[in-house]
N, C-alpha and C positions, 0 to 999 in steps of 0.2 A: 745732434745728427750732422753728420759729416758730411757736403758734397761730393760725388762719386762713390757712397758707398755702395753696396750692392742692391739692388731691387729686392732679389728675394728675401735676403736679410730684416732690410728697411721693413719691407712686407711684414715679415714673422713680428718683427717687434713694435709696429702698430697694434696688429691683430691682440697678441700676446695682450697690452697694456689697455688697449679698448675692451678688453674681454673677462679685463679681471676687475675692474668695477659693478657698481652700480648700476640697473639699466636706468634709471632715473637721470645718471648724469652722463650719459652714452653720447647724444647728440653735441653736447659741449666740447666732449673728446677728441669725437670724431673729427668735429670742426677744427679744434687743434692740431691734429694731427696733420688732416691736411694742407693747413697751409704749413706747417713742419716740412714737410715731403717738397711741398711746391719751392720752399725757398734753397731746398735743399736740391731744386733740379730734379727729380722724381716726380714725373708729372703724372705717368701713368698709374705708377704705386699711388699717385694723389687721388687721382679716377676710382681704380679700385677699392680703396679704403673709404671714401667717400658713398659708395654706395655697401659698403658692408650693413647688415640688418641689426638692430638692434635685438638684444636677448628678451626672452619673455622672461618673468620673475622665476617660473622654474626653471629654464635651463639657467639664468645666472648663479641659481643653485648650486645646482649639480656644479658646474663650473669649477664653483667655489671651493666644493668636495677635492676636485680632480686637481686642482693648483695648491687648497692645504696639504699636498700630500698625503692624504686619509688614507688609513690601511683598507679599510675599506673599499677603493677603487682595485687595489690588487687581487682581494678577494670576490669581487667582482666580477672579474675578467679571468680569474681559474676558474671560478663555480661555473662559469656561460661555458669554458671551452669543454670541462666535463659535465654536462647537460647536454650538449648539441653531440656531441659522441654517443649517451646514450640515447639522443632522438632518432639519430640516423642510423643508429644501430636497433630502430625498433626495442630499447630494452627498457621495457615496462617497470619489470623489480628496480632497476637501476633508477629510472626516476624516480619512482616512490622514496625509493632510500634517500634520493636529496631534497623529497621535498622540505622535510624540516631544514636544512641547512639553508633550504632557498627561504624561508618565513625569516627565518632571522637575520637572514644576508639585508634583506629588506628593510626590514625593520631599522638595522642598524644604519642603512643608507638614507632613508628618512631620517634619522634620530643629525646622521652628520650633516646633511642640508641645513637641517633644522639649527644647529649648531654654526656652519657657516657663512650661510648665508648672508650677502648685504642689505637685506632688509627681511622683516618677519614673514611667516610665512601662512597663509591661508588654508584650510583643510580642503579646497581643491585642488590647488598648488601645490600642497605634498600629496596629494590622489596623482597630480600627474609627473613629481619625481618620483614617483614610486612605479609608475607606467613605464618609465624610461628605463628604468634602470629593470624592468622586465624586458622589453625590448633588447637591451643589451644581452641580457643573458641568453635570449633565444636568437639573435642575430650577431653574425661576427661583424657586417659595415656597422652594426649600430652600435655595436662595443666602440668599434674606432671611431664612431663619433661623438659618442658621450664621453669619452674617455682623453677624448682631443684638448677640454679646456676652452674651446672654441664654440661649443653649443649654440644654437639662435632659435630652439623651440623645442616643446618636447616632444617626445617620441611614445607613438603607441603599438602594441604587438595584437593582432586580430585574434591569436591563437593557433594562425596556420600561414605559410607563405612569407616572405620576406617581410623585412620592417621598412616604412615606408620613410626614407630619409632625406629626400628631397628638401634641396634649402633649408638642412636643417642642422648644417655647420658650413662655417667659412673653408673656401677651397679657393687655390689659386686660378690662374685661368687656362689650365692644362685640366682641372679636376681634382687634385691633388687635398685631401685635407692637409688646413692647417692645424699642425700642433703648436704646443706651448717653446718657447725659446730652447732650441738646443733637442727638442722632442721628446723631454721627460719633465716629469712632474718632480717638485721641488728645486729648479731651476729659479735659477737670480729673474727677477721679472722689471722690467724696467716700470718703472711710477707713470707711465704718461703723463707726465707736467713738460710742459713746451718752455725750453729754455729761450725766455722773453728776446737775449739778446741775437738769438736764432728768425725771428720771427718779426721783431723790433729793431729800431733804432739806439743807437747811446743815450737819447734824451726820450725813451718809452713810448716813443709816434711807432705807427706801421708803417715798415718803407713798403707801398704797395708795388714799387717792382722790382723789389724781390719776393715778395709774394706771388705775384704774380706775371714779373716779366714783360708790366707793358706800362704804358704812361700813365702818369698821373690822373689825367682825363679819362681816359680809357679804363684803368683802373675801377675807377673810383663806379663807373656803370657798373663795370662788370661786378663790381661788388655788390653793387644794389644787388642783381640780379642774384649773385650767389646767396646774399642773407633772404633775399624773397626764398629761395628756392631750396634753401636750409629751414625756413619759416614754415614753408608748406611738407617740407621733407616730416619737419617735428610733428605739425599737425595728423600728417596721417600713421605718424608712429603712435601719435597717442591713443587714433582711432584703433590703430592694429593693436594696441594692449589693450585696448576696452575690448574688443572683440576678443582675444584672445582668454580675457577672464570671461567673456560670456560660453565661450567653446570648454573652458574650465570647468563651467558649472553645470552647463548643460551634458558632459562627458561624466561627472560626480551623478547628475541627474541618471543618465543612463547604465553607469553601476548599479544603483539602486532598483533600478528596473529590471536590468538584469538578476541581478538576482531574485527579484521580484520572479521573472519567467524562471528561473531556476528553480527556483521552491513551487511552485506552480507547476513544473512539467514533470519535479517526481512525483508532485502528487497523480497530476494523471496517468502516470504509469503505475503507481500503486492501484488508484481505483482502477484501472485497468485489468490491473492482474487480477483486482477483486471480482471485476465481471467476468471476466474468462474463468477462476473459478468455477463463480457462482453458475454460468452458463454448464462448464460441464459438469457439477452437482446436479442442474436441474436437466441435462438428457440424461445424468440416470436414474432419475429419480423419474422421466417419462420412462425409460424402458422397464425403471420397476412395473410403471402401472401398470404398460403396456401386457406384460409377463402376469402380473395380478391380474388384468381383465380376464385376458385369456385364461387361465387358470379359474376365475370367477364363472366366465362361461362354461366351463367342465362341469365344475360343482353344481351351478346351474341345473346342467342335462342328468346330471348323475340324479338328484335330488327330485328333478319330474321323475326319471325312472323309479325311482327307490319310491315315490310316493304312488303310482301306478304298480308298482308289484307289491306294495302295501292295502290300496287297497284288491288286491286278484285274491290275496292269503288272507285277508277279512273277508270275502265273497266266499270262497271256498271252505273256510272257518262255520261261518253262519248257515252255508247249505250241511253240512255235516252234523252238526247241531240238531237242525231240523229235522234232519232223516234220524237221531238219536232218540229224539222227541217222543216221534213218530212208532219209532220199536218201542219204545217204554210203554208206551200207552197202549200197544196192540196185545 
């Protein structure tokens, strides 16, 4: 690194080289980097790079996807922009038709993490590269930030409304995402190794001012100060990756839940429908009765009557008789 080269430049190819490692060996880098910058008179670009965030193990994934050059990331980024046309276009048949395209876009974006990733990968760790790269497809910021190379966490899509992207790729300090060198993937990537005599002396001591521009004495504080505060930087980065696999697990957790309540809520619209049947089976099977009461009450009445002019025609019967009787014998 050259004195007076460009900030934004310098910027891109920090970023670029801190991005395409390890998150494991991230803070090492970083620390390289900036004293790089600083001897190089880029103080600010020192600033900035210095507080850039470390990747979670999925986005260095993905990352890893977007810098191997994977066809993959291309078909990515067509399948999301015809997806979001048919969303906005309300055109139902039209999703349906990609959904198969979308199962296996997926798949194969998982299969390529899984591939290049710099370190192995965990089944909640591909539950949330496989989140991102959903998010991508339903959102265009979120294509542009997966898709950047620059990643620092992954990305989830609710189902409805924007993706939530915040802090969740490097941007300069206009807003600006950072991409990869040159702003395409399979670009030359610089190594980030810090050329020692950039950094160093001929005889491999630190000159601390050129690192840092100030006295020996002076110096040498101020460096306590920055490795305490690189010290505690690392510490809560560690905290934020434990936390961030517990957000992992407990998101894997809520999948499963989810669909837990998904299977659970056809079922209750199934026995739903069963009781709303059964409900109106059973008003007409009341109105039958209802119709057979009534109908019972007729036969009812008919039946007194008919047994009342049964017996008037046995009365009338037996007086006739009588009086027959009555002649016979006179």
């Amino acid at each position: 690194m050259e004195v007076g080269e460009d900030p934004g430049e310098a910027l891109r190819r920090a970023v670029s080289a801190l991005y395409a490692g390890e998150p494991a060996g991230f803070v090492a880098r970083r620390r390289e980097w900036v004293a790089r910058l600083r001897s190089a008179g880029l103080r600010e670009v020192a600033k900035e790079v210095g507080g850039l965030r470390r990747p979670s193990v999925a986005a260095a994934a993905v990352n890893a996807v977007v810098r191997a050059d994977h066809e993959v990331v291309d078909q990515l980024e067509a399948l999301g922009a015809r997806m979001r046309v048919a969303q906005s276009a309300l055109d139902a048949a039209g999703l349906t038709a990609l959904r198969g395209e979308r199962d296996q876009l997926l798949t194969a974006w998982v299969e390529a993490a899984r591939e290049h990733a710099p370190e192995g990968l965990t089944a909640p760790v591909e539950a949330e590269v496989r989140d991102t790269a959903i998010a991508a497809l339903a959102d265009p910021a979120a294509s542009e930030v997966v898709t950047s190379g620059s990643l620092t966490r992954a990305l989830h899509y609710s189902g409805f409304g924007e993706v939530d992207v915040a802090d969740a790729v490097v941007r300069t300090s206009t807003g600006v995402v950072l991409t990869r060198i040159e702003g395409g993937r399979g670009a030359q990537e610089d190594d980030g190794e810090v050329d020692e005599t950039e950094v160093h002396g001929d005889d491999g001591e630190v000159d601390e001012t050129e690192v840092h521009g100030e006295e020996p004495d002076v110096a040498s504080a101020t460096g306590a100060a920055a490795a305490a505060d690189a010290e505690r930087v690392a510490a809560l980065e560690r905290e934020l990756d434990e936390a961030e696999k517990d957000v992992a697990a407990a998101r894997a957790a809520r999948k499963v839940a989810a669909a837990d309540d998904e299977a659970a809520e056809k079922q209750v619209a199934v026995s739903t429908a069963q009781v709303e049947q059964a409900e109106r089976l059973l008003a007409q099977a009341r109105a039958h009765l209802d119709s057979a009461t009534e109908e019972r009450t007729r036969t009812v009445v008919t039946l007194s009557e008919a047994d009342e002019e049964l017996r008037d025609t046995r009365e009338r019967r037996d007086a006739a008789r009588a009086v027959l009787e009555e002649a016979e014998d006179a």
